[in-house]
C-alpha positions as CSV (number, residue, x, y, z in Angstrom):
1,X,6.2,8.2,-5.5
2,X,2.2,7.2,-5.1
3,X,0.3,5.9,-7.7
4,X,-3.2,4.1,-7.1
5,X,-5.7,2.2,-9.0
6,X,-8.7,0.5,-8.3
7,X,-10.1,-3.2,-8.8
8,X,-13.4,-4.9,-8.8
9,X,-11.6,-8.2,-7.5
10,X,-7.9,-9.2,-7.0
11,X,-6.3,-12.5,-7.6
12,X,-3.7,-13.9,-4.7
13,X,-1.3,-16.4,-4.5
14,X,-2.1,-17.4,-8.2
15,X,-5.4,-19.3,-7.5
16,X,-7.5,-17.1,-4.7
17,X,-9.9,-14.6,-5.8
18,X,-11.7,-11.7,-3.8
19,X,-14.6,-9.6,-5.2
20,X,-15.1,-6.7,-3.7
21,X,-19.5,-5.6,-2.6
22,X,-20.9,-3.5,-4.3
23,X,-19.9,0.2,-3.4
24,X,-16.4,-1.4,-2.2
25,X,-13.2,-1.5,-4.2
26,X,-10.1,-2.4,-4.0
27,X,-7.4,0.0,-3.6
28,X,-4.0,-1.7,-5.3
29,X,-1.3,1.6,-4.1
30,X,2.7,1.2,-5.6
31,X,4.9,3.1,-3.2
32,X,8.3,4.2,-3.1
33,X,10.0,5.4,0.0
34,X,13.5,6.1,-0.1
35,X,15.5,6.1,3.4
36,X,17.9,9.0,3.3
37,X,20.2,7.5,5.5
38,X,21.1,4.4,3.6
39,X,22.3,1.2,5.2
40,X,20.6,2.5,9.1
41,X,17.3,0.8,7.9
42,X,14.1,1.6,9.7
43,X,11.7,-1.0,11.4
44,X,8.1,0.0,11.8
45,X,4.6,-2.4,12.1
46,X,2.8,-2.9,9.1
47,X,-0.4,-1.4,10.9
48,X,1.9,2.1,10.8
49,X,1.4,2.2,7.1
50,X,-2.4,3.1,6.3
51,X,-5.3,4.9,4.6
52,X,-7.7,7.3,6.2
53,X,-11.4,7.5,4.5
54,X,-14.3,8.2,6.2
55,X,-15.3,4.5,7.6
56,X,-12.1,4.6,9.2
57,X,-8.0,4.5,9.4
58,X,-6.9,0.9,7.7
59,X,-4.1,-0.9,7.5
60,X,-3.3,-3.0,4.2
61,X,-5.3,-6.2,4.1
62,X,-1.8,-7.0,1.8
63,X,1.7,-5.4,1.1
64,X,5.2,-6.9,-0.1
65,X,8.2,-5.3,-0.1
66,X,10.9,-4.8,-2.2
67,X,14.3,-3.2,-1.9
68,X,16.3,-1.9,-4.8
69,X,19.5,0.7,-4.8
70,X,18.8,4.4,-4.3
71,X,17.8,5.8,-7.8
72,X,16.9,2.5,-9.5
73,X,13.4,2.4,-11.2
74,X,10.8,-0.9,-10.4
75,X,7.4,-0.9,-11.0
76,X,5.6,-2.1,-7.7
77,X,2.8,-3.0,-9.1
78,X,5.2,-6.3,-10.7
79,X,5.4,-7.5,-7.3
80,X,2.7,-10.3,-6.9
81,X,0.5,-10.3,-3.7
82,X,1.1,-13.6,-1.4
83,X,-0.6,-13.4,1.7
84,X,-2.9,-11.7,3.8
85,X,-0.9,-8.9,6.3
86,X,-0.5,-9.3,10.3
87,X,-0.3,-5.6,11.4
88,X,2.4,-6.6,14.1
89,X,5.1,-7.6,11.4
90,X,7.6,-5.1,10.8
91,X,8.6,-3.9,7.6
92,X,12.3,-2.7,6.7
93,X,13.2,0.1,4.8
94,X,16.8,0.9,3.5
95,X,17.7,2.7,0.4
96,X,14.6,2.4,-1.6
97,X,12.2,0.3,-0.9
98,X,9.1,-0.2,-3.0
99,X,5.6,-1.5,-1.6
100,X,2.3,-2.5,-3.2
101,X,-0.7,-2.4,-1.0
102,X,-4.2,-3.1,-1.0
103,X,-6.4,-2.0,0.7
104,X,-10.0,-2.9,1.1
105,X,-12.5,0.9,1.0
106,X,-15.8,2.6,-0.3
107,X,-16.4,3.0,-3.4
108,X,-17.1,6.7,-3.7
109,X,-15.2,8.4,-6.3
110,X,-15.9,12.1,-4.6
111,X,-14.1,10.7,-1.3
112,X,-10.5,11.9,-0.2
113,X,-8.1,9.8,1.1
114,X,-5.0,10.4,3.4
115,X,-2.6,7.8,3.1
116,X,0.7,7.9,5.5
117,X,3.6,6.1,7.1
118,X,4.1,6.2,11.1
119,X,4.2,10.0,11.6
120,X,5.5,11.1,8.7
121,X,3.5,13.7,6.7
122,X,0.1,12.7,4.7
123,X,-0.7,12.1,1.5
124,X,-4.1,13.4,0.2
125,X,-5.5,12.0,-3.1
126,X,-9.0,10.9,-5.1
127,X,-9.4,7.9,-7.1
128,X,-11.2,8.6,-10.6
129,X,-12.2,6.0,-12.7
């Protein structure tokens, strides 16, 4: 599951708030990725999980996790954004685990991103506003 919208500004830990520059936006992403192999949970560095646009390959400048039972529905987007990301923490994922990133990108509704996890396969998609 991918699903992506955009934001002139976000709002973190409940009293901090970042405007994007004009022709920059935010990129808020809800992800589900669901380990197949429940309970042998996989470790990889936040920097492993990124966008690719033309400026560049970007890891989020914030993610949070969460971890539900296989099949169970969430909305990542719910999740409320803390902190700002260290690409050398490690993430966890066992059954499924849902994450909400953003990233920081142009503003360029014709652009194609790739987003992907370590080496698994890509994910193409456009934002339209």
């Amino acid at each position: 599951m991918l699903d992506v919208v955009t934001h002139g500004h976000i709002v973190t830990g409940g009293s901090y708030y970042y405007y994007s520059k004009p022709g920059e936006t935010f990129i808020d992403m809800a992800v589900r990725v669901r380990n197949l192999k429940p309970g042998s949970p996989i470790r990889i560095q936040w920097k492993y999980i990124y966008i690719v646009e033309p400026k560049g390959t970007w890891y989020p400048l914030y993610g949070v996790t969460r971890r539900m039972d296989s099949g169970k529905e969430y909305d990542p987007f719910n999740i409320a954004i803390d902190f700002e990301l260290n690409g050398e923490n490690v993430v966890e994922f066992d059954n499924d685990t849902f994450l909400r990133l953003i990233y920081y990108v142009a503003d360029d509704p014709e652009q194609t991103f790739l987003f992907g996890i370590e080496d698994s396969p890509q994910i193409s998609f456009q934002i339209k506003k």
